[in-house]
Structures are given as C-alpha cells and as structure tokens.
N, CA and C atoms as a LAMMPS dump frame, in Angstrom:
ITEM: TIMESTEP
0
ITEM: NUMBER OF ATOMS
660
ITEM: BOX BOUNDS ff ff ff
-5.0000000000000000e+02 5.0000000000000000e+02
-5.0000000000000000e+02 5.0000000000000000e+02
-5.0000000000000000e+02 5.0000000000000000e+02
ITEM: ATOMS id mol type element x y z
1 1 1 N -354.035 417.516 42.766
2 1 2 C -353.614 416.621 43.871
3 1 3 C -353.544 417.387 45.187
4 2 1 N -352.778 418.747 44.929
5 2 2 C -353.087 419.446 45.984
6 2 3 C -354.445 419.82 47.217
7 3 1 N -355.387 420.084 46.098
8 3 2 C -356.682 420.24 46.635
9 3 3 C -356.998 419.16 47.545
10 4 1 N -357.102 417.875 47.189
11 4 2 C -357.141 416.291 47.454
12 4 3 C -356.438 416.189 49.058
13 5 1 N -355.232 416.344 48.622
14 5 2 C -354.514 416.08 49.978
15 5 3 C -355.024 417.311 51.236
16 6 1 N -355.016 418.344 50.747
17 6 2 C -355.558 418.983 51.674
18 6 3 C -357.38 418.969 52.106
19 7 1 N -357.923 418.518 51.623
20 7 2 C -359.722 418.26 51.126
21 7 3 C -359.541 417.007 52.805
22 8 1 N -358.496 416.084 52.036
23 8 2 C -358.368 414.345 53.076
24 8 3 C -358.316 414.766 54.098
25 9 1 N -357.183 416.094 54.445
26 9 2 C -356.439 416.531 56.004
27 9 3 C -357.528 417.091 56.709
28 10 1 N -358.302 417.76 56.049
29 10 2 C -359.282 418.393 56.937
30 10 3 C -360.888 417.665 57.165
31 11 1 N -361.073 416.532 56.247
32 11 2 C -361.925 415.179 56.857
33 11 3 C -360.676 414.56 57.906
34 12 1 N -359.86 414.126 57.754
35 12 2 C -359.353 413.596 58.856
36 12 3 C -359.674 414.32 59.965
37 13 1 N -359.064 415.725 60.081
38 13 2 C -359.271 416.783 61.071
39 13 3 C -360.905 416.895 61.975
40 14 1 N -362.013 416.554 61.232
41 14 2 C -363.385 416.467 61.464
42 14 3 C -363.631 414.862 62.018
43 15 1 N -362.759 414.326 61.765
44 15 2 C -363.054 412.627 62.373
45 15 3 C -362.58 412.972 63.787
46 16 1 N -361.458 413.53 64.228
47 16 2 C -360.891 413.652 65.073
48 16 3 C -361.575 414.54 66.257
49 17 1 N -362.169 415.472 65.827
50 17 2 C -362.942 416.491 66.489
51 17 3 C -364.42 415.767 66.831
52 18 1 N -365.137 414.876 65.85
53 18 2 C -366.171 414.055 66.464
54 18 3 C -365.556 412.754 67.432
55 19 1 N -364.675 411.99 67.41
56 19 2 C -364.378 411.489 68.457
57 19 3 C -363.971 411.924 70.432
58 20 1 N -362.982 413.005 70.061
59 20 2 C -362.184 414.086 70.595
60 20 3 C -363.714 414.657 71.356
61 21 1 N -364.112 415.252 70.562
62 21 2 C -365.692 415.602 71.366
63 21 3 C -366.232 415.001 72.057
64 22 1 N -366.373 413.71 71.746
65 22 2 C -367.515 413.132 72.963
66 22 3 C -366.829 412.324 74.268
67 23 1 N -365.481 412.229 74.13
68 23 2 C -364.516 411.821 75.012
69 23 3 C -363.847 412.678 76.18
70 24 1 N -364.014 414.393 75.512
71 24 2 C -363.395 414.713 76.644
72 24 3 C -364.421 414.769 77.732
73 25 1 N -365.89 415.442 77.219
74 25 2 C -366.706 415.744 77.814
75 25 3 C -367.166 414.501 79.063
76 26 1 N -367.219 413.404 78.821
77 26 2 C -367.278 412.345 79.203
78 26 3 C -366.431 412.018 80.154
79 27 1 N -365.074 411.967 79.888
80 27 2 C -364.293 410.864 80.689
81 27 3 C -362.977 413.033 81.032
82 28 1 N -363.308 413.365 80.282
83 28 2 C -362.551 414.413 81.188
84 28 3 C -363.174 415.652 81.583
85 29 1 N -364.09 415.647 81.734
86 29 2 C -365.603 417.175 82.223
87 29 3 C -365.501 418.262 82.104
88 30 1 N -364.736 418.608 80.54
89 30 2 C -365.167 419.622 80.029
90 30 3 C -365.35 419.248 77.988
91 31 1 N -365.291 420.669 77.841
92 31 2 C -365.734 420.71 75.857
93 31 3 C -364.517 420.404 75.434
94 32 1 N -364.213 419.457 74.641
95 32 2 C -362.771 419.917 73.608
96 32 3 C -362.547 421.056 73.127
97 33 1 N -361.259 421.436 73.017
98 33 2 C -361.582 422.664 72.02
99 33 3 C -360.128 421.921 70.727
100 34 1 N -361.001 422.314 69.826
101 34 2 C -359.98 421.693 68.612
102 34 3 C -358.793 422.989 68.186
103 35 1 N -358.042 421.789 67.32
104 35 2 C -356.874 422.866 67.077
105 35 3 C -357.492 423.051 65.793
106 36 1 N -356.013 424.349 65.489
107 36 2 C -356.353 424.862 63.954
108 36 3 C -355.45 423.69 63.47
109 37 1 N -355.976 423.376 62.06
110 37 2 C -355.171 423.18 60.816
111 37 3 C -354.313 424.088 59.53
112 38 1 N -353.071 424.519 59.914
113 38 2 C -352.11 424.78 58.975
114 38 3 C -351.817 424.178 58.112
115 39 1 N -351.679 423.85 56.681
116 39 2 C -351.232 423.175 55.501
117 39 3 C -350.415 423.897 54.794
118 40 1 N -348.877 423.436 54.642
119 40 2 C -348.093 424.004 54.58
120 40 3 C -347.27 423.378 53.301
121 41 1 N -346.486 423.711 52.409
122 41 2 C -345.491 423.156 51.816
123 41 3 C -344.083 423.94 51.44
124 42 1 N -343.028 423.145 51.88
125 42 2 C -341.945 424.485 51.651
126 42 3 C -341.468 424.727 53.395
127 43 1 N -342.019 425.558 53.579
128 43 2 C -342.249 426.238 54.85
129 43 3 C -342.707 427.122 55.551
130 44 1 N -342.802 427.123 56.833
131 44 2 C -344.215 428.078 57.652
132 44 3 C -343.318 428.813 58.974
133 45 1 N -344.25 429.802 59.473
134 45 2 C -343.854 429.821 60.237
135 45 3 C -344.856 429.695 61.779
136 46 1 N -344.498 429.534 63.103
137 46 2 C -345.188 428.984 63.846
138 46 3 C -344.814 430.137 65.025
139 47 1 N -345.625 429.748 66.253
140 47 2 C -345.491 430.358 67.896
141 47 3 C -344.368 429.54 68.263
142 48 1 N -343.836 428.306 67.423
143 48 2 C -342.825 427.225 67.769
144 48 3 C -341.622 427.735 67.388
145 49 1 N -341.663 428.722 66.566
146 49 2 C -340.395 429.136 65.245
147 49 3 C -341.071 428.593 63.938
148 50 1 N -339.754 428.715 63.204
149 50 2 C -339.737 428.684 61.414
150 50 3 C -339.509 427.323 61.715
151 51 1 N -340.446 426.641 60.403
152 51 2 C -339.773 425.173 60.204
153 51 3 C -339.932 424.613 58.553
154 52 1 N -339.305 423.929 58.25
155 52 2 C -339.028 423.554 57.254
156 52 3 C -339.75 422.151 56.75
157 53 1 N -340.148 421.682 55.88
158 53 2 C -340.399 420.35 55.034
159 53 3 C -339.649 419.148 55.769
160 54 1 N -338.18 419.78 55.918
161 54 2 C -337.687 418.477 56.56
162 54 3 C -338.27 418.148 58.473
163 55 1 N -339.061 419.137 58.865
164 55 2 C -339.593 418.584 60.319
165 55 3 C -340.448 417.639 60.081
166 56 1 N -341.178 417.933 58.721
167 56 2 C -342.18 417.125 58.628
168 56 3 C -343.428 417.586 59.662
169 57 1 N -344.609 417.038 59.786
170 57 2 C -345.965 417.348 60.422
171 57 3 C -345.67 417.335 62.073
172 58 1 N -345.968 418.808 62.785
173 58 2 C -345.782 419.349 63.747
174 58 3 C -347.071 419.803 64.463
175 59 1 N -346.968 419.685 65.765
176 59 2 C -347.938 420.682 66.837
177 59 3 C -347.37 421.189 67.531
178 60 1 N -347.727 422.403 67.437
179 60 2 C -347.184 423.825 68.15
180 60 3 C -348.489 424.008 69.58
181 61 1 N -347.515 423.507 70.456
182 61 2 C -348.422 423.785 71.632
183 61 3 C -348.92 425.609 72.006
184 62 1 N -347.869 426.415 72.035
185 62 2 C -347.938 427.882 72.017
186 62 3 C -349.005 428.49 71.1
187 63 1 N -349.714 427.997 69.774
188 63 2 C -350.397 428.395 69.262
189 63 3 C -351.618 427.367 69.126
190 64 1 N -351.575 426.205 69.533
191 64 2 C -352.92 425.343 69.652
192 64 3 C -353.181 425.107 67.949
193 65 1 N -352.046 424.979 67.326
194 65 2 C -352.406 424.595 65.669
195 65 3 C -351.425 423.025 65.418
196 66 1 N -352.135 422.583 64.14
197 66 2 C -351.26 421.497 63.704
198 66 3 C -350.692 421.834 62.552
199 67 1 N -349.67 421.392 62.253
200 67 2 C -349.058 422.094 61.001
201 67 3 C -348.742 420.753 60.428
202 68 1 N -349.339 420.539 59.152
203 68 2 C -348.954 420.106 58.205
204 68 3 C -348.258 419.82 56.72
205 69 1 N -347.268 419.466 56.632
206 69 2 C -346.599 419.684 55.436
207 69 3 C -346.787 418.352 54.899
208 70 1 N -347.417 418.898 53.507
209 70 2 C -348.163 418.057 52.483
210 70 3 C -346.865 417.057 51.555
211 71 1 N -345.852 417.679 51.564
212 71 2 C -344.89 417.333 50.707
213 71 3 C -344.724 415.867 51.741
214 72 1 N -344.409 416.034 52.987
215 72 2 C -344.564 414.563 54.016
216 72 3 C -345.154 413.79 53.458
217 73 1 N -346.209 413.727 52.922
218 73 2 C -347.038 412.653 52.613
219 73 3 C -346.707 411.973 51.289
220 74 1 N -346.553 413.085 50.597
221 74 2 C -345.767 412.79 49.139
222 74 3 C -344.22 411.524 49.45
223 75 1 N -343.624 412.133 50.409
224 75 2 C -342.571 411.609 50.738
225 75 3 C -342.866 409.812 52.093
226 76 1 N -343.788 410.049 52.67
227 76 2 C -344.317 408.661 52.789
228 76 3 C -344.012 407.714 51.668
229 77 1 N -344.972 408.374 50.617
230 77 2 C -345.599 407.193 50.159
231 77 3 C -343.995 407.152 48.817
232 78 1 N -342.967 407.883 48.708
233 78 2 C -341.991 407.419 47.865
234 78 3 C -341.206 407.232 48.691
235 79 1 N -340.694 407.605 49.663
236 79 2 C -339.419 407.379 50.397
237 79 3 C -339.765 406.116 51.368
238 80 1 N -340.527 406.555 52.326
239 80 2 C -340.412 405.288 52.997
240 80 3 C -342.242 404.38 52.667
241 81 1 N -342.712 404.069 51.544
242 81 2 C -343.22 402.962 51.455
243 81 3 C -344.375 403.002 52.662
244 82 1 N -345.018 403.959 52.367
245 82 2 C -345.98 403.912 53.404
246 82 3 C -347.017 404.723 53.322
247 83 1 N -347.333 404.607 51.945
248 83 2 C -348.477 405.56 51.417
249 83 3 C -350.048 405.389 51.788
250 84 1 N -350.804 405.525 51.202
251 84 2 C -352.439 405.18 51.38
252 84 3 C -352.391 405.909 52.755
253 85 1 N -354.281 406.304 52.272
254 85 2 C -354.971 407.163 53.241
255 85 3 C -354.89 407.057 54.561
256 86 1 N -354.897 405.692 55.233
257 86 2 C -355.019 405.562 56.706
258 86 3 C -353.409 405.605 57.072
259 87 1 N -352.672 405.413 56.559
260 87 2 C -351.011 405.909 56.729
261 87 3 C -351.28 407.394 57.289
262 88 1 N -351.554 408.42 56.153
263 88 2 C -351.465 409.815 56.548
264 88 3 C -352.158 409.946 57.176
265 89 1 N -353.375 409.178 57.556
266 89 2 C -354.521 409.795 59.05
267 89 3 C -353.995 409.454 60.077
268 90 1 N -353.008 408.41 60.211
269 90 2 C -352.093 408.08 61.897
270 90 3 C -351.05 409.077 62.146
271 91 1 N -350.77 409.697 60.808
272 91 2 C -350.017 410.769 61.198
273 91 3 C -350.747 411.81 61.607
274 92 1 N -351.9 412.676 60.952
275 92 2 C -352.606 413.426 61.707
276 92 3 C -353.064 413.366 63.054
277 93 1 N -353.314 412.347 63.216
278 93 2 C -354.177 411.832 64.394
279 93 3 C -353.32 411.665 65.476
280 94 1 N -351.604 411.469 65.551
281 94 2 C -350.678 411.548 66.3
282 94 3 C -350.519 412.99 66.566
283 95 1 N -350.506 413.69 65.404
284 95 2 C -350.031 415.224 65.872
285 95 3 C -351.281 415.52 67.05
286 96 1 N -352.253 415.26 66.353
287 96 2 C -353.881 415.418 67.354
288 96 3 C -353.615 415.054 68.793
289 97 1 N -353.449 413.825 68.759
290 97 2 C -352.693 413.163 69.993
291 97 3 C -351.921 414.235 70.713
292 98 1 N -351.158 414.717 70.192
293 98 2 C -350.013 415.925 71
294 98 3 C -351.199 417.355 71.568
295 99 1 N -352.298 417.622 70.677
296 99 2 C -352.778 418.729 71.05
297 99 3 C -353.809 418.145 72.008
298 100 1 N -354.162 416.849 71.986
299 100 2 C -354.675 415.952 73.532
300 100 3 C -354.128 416.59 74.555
301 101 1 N -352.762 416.182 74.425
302 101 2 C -351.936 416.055 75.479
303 101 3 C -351.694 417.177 76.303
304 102 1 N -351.505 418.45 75.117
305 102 2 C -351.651 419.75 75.322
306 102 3 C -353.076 420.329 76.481
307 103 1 N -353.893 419.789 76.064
308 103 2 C -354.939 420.593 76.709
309 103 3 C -355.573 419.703 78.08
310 104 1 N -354.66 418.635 78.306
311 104 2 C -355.102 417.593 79.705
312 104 3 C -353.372 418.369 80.503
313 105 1 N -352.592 419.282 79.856
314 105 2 C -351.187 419.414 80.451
315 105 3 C -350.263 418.786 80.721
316 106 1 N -350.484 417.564 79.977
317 106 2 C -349.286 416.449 79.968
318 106 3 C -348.196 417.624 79.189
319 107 1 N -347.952 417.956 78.316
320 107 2 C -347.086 418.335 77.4
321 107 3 C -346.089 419.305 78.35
322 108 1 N -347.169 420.219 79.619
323 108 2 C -346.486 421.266 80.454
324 108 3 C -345.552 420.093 81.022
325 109 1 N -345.91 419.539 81.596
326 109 2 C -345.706 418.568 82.819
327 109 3 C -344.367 418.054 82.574
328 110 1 N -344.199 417.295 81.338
329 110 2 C -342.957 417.055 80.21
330 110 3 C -341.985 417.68 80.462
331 111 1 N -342.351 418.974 79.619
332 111 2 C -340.995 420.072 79.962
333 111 3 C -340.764 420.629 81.071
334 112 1 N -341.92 420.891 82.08
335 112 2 C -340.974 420.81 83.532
336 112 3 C -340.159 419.944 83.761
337 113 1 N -340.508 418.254 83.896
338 113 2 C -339.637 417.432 84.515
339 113 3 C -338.451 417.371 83.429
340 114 1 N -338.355 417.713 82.186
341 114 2 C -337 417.606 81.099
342 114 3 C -336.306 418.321 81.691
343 115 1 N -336.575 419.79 81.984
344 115 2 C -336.042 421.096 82.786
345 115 3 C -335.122 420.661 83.912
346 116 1 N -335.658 419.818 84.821
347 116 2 C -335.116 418.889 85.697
348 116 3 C -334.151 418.046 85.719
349 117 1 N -334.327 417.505 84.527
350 117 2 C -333.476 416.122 84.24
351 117 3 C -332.346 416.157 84.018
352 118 1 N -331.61 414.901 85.153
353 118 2 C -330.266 415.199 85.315
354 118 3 C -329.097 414.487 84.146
355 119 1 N -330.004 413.879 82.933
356 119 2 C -328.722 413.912 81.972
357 119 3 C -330.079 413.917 80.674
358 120 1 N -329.268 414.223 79.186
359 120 2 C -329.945 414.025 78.075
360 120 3 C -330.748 412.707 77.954
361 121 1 N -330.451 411.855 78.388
362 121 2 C -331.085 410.664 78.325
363 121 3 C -332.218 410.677 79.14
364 122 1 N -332.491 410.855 80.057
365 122 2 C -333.268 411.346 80.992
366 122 3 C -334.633 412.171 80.1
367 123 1 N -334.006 412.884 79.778
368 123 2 C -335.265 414.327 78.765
369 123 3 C -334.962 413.649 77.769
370 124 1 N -334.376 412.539 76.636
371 124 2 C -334.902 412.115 75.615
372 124 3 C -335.882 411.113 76.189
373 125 1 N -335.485 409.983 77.477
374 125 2 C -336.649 409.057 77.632
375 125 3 C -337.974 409.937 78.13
376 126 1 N -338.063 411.007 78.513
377 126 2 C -339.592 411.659 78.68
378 126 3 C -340.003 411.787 77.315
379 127 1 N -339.363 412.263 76.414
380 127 2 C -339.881 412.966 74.687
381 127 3 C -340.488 411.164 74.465
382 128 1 N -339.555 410.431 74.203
383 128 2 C -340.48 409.126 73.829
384 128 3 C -341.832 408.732 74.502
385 129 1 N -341.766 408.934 75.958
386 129 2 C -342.785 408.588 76.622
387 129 3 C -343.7 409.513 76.09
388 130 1 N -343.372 410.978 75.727
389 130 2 C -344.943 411.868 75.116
390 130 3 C -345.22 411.127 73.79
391 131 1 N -344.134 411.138 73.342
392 131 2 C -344.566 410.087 71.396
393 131 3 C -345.206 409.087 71.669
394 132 1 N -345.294 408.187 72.677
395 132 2 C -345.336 406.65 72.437
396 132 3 C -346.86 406.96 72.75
397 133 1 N -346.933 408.023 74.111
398 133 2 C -348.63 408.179 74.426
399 133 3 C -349.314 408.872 73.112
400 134 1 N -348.635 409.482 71.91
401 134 2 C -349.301 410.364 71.132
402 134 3 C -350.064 409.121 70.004
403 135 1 N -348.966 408.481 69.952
404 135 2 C -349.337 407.45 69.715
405 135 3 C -350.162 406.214 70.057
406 136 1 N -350.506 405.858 70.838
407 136 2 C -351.392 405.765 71.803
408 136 3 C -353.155 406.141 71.608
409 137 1 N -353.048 407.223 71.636
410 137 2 C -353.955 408.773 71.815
411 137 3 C -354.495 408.463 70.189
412 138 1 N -353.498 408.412 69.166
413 138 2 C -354.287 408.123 67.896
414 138 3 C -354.464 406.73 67.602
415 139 1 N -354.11 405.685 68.502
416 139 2 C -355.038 404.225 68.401
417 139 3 C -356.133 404.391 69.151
418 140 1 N -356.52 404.863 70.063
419 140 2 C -358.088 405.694 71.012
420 140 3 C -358.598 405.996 69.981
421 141 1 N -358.077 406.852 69.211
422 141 2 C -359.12 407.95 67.681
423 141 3 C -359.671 406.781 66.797
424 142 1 N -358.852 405.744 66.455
425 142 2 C -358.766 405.257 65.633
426 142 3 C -360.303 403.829 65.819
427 143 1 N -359.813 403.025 67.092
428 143 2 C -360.813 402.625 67.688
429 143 3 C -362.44 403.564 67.593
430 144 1 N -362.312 404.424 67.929
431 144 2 C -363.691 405.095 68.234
432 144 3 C -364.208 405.668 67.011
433 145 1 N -363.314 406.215 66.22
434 145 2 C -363.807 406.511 65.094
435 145 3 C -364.093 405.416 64.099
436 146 1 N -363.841 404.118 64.319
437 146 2 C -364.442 402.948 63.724
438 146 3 C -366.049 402.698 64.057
439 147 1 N -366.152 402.808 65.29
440 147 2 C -367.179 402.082 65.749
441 147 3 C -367.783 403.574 65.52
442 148 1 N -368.008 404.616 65.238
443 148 2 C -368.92 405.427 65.173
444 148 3 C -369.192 405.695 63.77
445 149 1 N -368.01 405.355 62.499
446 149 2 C -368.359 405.676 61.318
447 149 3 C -367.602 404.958 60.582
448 150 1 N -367.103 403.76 61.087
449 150 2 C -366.574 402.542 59.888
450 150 3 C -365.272 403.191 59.38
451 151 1 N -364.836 403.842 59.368
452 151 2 C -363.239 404.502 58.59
453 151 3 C -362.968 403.556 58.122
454 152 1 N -362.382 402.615 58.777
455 152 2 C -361.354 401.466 58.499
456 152 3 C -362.092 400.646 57.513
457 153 1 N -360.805 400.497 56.415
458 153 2 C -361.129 399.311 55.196
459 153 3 C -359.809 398.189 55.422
460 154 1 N -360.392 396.845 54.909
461 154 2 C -359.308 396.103 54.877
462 154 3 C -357.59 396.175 54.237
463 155 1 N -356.481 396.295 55.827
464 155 2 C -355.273 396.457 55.545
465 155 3 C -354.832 398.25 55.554
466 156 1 N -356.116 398.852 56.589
467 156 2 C -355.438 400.115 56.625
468 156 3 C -355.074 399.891 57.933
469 157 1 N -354.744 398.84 58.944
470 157 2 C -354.502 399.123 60.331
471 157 3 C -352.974 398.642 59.307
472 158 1 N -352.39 398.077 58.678
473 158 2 C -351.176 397.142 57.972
474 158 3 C -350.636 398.725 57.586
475 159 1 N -351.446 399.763 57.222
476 159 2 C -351.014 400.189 56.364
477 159 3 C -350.046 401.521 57.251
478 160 1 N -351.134 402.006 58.65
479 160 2 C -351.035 402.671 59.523
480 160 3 C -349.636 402.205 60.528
481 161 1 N -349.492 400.956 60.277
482 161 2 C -348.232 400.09 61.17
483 161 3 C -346.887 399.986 60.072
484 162 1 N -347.202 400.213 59.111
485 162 2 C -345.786 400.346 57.885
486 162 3 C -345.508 402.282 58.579
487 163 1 N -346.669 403.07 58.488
488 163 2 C -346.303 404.222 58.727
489 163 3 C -345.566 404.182 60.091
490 164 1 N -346.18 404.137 61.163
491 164 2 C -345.315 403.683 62.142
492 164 3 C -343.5 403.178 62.269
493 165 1 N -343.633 402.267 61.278
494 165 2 C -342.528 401.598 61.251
495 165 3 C -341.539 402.744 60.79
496 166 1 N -341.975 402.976 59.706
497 166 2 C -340.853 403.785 58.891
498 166 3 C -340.581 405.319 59.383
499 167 1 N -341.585 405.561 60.14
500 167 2 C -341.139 406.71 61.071
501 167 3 C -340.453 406.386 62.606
502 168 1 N -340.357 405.285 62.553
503 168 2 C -339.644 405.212 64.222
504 168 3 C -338.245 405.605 64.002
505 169 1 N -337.842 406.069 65.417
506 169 2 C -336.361 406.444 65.36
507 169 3 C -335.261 405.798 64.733
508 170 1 N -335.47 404.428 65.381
509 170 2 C -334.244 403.554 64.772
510 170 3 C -334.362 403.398 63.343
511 171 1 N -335.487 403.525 62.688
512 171 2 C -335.539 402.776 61.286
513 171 3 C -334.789 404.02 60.367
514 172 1 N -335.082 405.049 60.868
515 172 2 C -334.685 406.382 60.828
516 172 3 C -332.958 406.292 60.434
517 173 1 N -333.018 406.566 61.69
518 173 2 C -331.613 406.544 61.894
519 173 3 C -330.71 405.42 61.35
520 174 1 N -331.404 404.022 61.028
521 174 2 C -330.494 403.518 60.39
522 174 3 C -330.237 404.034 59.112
523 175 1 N -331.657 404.335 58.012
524 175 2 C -331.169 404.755 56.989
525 175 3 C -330.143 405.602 57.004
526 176 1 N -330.477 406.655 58.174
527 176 2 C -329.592 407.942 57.687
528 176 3 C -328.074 407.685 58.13
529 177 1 N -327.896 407.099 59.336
530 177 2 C -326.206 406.534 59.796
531 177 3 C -325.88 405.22 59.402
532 178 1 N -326.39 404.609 59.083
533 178 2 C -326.566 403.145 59.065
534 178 3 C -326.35 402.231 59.94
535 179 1 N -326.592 402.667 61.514
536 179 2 C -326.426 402.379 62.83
537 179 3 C -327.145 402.98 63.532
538 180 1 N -327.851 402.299 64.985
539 180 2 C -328.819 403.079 65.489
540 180 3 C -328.309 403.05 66.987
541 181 1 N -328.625 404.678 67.408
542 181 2 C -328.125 404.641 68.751
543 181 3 C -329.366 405.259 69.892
544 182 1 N -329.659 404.155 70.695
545 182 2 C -330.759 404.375 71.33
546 182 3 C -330.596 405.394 72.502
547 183 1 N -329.982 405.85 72.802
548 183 2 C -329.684 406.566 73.772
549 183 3 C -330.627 408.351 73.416
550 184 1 N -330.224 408.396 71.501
551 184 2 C -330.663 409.405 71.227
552 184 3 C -332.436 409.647 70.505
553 185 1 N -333.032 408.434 71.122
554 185 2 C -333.718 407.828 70.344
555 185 3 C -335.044 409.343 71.128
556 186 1 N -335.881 409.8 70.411
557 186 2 C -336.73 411.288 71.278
558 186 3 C -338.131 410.549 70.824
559 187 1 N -338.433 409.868 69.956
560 187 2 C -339.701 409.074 69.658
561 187 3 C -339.781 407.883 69.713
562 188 1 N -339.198 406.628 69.819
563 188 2 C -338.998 405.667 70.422
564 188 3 C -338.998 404.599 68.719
565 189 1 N -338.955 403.515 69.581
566 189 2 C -338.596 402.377 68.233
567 189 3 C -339.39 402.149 67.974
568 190 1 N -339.598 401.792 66.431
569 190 2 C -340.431 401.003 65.739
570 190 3 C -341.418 400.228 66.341
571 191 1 N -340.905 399.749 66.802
572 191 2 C -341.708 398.512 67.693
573 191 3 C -342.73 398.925 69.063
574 192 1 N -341.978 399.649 69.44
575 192 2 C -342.565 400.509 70.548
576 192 3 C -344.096 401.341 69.984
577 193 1 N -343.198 401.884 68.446
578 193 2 C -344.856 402.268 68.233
579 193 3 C -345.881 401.881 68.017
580 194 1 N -345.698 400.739 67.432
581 194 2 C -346.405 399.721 66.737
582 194 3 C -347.46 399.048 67.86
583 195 1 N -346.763 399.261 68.909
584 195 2 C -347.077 398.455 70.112
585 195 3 C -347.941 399.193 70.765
586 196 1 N -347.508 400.326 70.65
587 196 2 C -348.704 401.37 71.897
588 196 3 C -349.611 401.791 70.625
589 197 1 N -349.636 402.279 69.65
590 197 2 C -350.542 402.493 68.984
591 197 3 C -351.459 401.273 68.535
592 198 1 N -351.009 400.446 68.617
593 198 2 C -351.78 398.981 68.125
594 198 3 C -353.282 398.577 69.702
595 199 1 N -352.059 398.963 70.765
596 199 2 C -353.149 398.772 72.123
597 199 3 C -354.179 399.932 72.201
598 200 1 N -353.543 400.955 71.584
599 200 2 C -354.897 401.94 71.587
600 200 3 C -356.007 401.553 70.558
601 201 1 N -355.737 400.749 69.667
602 201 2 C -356.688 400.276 68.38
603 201 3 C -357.799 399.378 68.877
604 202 1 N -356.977 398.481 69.929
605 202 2 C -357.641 397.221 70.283
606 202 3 C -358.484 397.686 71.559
607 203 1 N -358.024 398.303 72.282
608 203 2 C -358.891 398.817 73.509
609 203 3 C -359.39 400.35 73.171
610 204 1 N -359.247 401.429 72.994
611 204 2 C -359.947 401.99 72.652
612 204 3 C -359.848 403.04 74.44
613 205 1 N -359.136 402.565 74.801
614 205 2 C -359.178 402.902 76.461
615 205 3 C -358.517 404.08 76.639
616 206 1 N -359.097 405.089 76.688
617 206 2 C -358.411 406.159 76.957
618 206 3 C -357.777 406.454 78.519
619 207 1 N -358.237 405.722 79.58
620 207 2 C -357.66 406.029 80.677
621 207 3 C -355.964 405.708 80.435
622 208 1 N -355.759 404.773 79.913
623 208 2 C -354.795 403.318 79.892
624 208 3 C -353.603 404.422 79.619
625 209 1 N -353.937 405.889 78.844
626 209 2 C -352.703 406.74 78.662
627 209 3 C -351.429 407.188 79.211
628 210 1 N -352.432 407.061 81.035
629 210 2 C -350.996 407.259 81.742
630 210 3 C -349.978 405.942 82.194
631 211 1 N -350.633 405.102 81.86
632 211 2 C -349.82 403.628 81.535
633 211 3 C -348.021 404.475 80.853
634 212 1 N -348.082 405.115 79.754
635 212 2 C -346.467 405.751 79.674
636 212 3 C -345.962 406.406 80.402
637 213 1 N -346.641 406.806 81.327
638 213 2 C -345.922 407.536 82.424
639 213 3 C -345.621 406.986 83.676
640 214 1 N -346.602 405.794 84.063
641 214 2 C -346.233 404.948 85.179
642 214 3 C -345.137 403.567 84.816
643 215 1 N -345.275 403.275 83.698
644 215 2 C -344.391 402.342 83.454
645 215 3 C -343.192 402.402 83.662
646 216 1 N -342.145 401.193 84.105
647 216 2 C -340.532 401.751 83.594
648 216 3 C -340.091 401.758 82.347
649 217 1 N -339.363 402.32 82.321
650 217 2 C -339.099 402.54 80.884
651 217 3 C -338.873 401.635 80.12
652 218 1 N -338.122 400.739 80.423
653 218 2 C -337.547 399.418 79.582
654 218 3 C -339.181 398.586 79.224
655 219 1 N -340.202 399.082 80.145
656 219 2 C -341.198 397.871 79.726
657 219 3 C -342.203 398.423 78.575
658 220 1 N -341.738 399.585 78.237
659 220 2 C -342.665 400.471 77.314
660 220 3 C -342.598 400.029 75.777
C-alpha cells in the first residue's frame, strides 16, 4: 500500500508540473520551477523545523519542497470520510498551490504584512486569505489538468469538496472543542473552501487569484 500511495503522490506531482508549466510561462514570463516531493510517515525534518504526522501535508517555503505525510491520507479516508484518489490530489495540489504562491512572492508579501499587523486577527485573516487562494490555485490545476488529460471521473469533484469540508477550520474545531471560534480560524471555513476552490474548477482563471487579496474579507 505503501508503494501505491507514494507511486499516486508523485503522478499527482507530474500532473501538477504539466499544468504549472505551461501557465507560468504564459500568463507569468518565466519557466516554473517545481518543488521537491518529501514522503514522509512518523516524522521529518524540514528548512521549516521538525514536524510531526499530526501537521499533516506541508510546504516549506525555505526549502522549495512539499512534504507529505502518507499516514494523512490513511487518516482522510478513516477519520474524516474523505477518502478516494481525487480527495488526496486536492490536497497535494493545495500544498502545490502554496509553492505557486511561493515563487509569484505572495507567501513573502503575507508575512511582511502579518509582521505588521496590528492584532492576531488581523495575521490570522491574511493566513486564510493565503489558504483560500491555495485553494483556489488547486481548482486552476484541477480545471486545466482536465481539459489536457481527463483526470476527473464521475463524483471526484464530490469527493475533492467532502475533503475540503472536513479539513476546514470550523469542522475542525468543532470536532475537537465542540464549538467553533472564528476569530482563530488561519484556513478559513468549510464553505469558504468549497467556494474558492469550486470557482477555480469552473473558471480555470488564474488571474482571478488576487480576487483574495482585493476582496473584503467578510465577502470571501
């Protein structure tokens, strides 16, 4: 099973790099350069620090890698009900999303203005605004990598929006407090994701990204 899950991560990883390729060159005028893939279980260590199983699947901007922990996926598909293949490719394809973000300097840009920010709420609503675009960023992948090689089978966009769901903050946090407090929310709600990753599916529009950054917040 091992082999398998890691065999999937690194076709996912190659879907991403043929889309990713012909987009930056195009609409941003230069080469992509792809990240590495780490596959991890247990724990690794990163240019980010040490992290554990419980971070779950990470991008380390300082080292230009994605780190994946395989046991995540295991834990999708028993804990929160959100198994099958195109589930774990929205998760790849989000982390991907972050090493987007990384190499256009949104991610710098972020932690300057957090650096800035005059309360926690403030630097948690920027962290959502990078999630919601990462998210975003892998409905673009998702779109383009359809129309160039069919990925999508019937009920993996259903399947990709359960993943969503069950990773948003609040759904989160209710399990774990059994109350959700938005204030602390660093990846945004359920719904929110569902929403920006769903518009990246349907349009395919990669300009539309800085749409999270011009918006107000409440309309995101």
């Amino acid at each position: 099973y091992q082999d398998a899950a890691y065999q999937f991560t690194s076709v996912v990883l190659r879907y991403t790099e043929d889309v990713w390729g012909d987009i930056f060159p195009k609409l941003v005028g230069r080469e992509y350069e792809q990240p590495k893939l780490i596959v991890f279980r247990g724990a690794v260590n990163s240019a980010c620090g040490n992290a554990t199983s419980a971070v779950g699947p990470f991008y380390c901007p300082g080292d230009m890698k994605v780190y994946l922990d395989l046991s995540f996926f295991d834990e999708m598909r028993t804990k929160f009900n959100a198994g099958g293949d195109f589930a774990c490719a929205y998760v790849i394809a989000h982390e991907v999303g972050h090493h987007v973000q990384n190499l256009l300097g949104q991610s710098m840009a972020v932690q300057r203005q957090q650096a800035q920010a005059n309360s926690k709420i403030e630097a948690n609503n920027l962290s959502v605004r990078l999630e919601l675009q990462a998210d975003f960023l892998a409905g673009v992948w998702a779109h383009h990598a359809q129309q160039k090689m069919q990925i999508l089978e019937e009920g993996d966009i259903g399947e990709a929006i359960r993943a969503a769901q069950a990773i948003g903050d609040d759904t989160l946090q209710r399990q774990a407090q059994g109350r959700v407090v938005p204030d602390s929310f660093t990846h945004g709600t359920s719904e929110q994701r569902i929403r920006w990753f769903s518009q990246g599916i349907k349009t395919g529009n990669f300009e539309d990204r800085d749409l999270l950054f011009s918006l107000p917040y409440d309309q995101l």
